[in-house]
C-alpha positions in Angstrom: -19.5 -19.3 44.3 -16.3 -17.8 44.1 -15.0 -20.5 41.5 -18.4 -19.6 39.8 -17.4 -16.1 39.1 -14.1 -16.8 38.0 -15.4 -18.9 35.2 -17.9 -16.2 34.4 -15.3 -13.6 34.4 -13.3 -16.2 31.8 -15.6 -16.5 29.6 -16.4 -12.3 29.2 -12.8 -11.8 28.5 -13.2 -14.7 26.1 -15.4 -13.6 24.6 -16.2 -9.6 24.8 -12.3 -8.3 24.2 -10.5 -8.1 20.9 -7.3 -9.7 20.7 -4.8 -6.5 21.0 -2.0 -8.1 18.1 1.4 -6.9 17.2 0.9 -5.1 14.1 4.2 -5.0 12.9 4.6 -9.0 13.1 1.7 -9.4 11.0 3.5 -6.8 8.8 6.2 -8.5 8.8 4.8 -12.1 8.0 3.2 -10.4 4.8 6.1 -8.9 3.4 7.8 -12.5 4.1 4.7 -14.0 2.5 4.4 -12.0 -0.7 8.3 -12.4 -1.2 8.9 -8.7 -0.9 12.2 -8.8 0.4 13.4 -10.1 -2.7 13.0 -6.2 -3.9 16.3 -5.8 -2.6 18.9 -6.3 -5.3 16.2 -6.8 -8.4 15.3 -5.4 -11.1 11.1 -5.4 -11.6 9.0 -3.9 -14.6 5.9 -4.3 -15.6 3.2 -2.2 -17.8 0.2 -0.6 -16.5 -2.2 1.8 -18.2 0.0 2.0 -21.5 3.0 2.7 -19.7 6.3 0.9 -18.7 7.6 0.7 -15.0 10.9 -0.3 -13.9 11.8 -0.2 -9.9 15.3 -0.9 -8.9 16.0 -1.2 -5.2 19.4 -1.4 -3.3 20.8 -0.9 0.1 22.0 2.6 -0.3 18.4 3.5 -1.9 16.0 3.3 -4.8 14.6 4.5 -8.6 11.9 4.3 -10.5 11.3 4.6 -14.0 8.2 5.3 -16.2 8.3 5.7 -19.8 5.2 6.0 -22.5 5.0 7.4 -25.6 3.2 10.7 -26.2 1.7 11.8 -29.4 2.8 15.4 -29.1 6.2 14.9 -27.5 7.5 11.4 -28.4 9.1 9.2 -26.5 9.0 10.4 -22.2 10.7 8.6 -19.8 10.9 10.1 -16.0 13.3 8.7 -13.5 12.5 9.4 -10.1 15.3 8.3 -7.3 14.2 8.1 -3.8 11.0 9.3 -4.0 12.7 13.2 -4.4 14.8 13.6 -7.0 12.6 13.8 -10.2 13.9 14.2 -13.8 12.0 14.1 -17.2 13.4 13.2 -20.7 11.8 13.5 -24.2 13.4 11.9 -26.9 16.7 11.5 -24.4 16.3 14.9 -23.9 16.8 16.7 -20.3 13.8 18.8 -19.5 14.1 22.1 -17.6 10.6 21.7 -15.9 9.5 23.9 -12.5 9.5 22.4 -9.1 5.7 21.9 -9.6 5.7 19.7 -12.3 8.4 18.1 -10.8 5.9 17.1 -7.6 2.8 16.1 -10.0 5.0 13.8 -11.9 7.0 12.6 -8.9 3.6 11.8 -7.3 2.5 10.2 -10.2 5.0 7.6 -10.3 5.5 7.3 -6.5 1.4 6.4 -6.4 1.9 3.7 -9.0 4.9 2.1 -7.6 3.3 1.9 -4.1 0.4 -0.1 -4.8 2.4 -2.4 -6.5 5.4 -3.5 -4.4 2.8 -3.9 -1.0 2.9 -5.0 1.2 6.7 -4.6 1.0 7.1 -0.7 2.1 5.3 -0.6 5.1 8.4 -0.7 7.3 9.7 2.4 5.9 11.0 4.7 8.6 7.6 7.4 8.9 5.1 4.6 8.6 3.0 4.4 11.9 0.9 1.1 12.1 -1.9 0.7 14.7 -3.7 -3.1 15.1 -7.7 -2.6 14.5 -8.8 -5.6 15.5 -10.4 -9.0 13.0 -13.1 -8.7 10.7 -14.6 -11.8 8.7 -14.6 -10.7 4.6 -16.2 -13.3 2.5 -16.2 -16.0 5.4 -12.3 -15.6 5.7 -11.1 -13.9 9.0 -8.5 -10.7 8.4 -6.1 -8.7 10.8 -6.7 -5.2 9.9 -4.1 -2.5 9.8 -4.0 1.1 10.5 -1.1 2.6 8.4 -0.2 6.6 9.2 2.4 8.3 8.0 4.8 10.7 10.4 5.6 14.2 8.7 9.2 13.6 8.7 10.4 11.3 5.7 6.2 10.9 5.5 6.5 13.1 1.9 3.6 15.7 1.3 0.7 12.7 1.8 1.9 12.0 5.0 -2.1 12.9 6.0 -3.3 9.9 3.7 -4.7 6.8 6.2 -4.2 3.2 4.5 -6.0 0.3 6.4 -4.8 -3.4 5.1 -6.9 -6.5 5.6 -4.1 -9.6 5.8 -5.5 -12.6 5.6 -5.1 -14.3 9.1 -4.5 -17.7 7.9 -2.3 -17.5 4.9 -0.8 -14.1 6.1 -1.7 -12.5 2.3 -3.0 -8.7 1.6 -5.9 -9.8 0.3 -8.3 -6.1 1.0 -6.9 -2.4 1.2 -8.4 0.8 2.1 -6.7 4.6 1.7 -8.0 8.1 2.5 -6.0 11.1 0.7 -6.3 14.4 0.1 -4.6 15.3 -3.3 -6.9 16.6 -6.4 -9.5 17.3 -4.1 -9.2 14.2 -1.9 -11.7 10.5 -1.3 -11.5 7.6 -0.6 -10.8 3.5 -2.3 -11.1 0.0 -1.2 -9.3 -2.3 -3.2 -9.5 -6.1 -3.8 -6.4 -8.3 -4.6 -7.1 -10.1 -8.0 -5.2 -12.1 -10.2 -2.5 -13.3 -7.9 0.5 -15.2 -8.8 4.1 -15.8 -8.4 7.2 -15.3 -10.4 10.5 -16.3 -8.7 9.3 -16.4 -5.8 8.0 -12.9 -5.2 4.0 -12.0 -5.2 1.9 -9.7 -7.6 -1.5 -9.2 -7.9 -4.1 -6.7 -9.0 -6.9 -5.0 -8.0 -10.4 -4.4 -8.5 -10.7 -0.5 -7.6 -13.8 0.2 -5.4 -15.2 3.9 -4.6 -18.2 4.0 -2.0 -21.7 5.5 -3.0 -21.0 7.4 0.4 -17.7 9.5 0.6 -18.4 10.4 4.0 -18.2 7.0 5.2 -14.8 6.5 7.4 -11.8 4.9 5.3 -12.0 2.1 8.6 -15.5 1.1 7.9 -14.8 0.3 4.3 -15.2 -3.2 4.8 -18.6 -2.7 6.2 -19.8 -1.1 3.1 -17.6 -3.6 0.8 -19.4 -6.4 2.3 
């Protein structure tokens, strides 16, 4: 009898727990997978909505670049360096511009930039990343992410909640969720499109998603997705 319940008590933690998984290795074997380590060092741009990005990471820090061409004002460029320092040119002009246009443009870029070099990022210093268990998408089996942001170094979205879906067998961000509050605040589920490699780092795109149901929680996306 005693060996009896042993094997019952087996099977129910067999069967009836979730696997409690390191987050950050499965972060880690991500970044590895995608190539994102080769940010360091490189010079990456690509063009998005009409406009050219360039992202130039180093040891000692980082900057970004977006130009375009306006119809009113010619040709804008704003270079952003660590995620802070913000400034705008028009026709290789210095704009004077206030410390809020400064934010909206800064965030502008920031938001753009983000997407595209995950997973690489998500061992900055204020992300917080909690392990949410596996969840089967399209008959593939995920570890899902929690992703918070700490208020220091977290910049003024630190309140936005990311939740990543990486694939469990080939270690790829296949899925990704986000809650935020700017311009009134929602919430997005995105699905990695498009993927292919180019000297041996990652990129993909993604098909943007917004739920019929706003209230529904940013963790349950999946759910709804599927």
């Amino acid at each position: 009898m005693k060996n009896f319940l042993s094997f019952l008590l087996a099977i129910v933690l067999l069967f009836g727990c979730t696997p409690n998984k390191d987050p950050q290795k499965i972060i880690n074997l991500a970044i590895a997978k995608h190539g994102g380590q080769l940010f360091e060092g490189r010079t990456v741009t690509f063009d998005f909505r009409d406009k050219h990005y360039l992202v130039q990471r180093k040891q000692e820090g980082y900057t970004y670049i977006r130009s375009f061409e306006d119809d009113s004002l010619g040709q804008v460029k704003d270079v952003l360096i660590n995620s802070t320092d913000l400034e705008r040119y028009v026709n290789d002009t210095l704009l004077n511009i206030d410390d809020e246009w400064k934010f909206k443009y800064a965030n502008s870029v920031n938001s753009v930039l983000y997407f595209f070099q995950l997973p690489y990022g998500l061992n900055d210093a204020a992300v917080r990343k909690k392990y949410l268990g596996q969840k089967v998408i399209n008959d593939r089996l995920y570890e899902k992410i929690q992703v918070t942001f700490g208020q220091e170094n977290g910049g003024k979205d630190f309140e936005d909640v990311f939740v990543y879906w990486i694939n469990a067998k080939t270690s790829t961000l296949d899925y990704l969720a986000y809650s935020y509050l700017t311009d009134g605040g929602g919430i997005r589920f995105r699905q990695a499109v498009n993927r292919r490699n180019i000297k041996g780092m990652t990129f993909q795109d993604y098909i943007n998603f917004k739920p019929q149901d706003e209230s529904v929680a940013v963790e349950s996306l999946d759910q709804a997705f599927i």
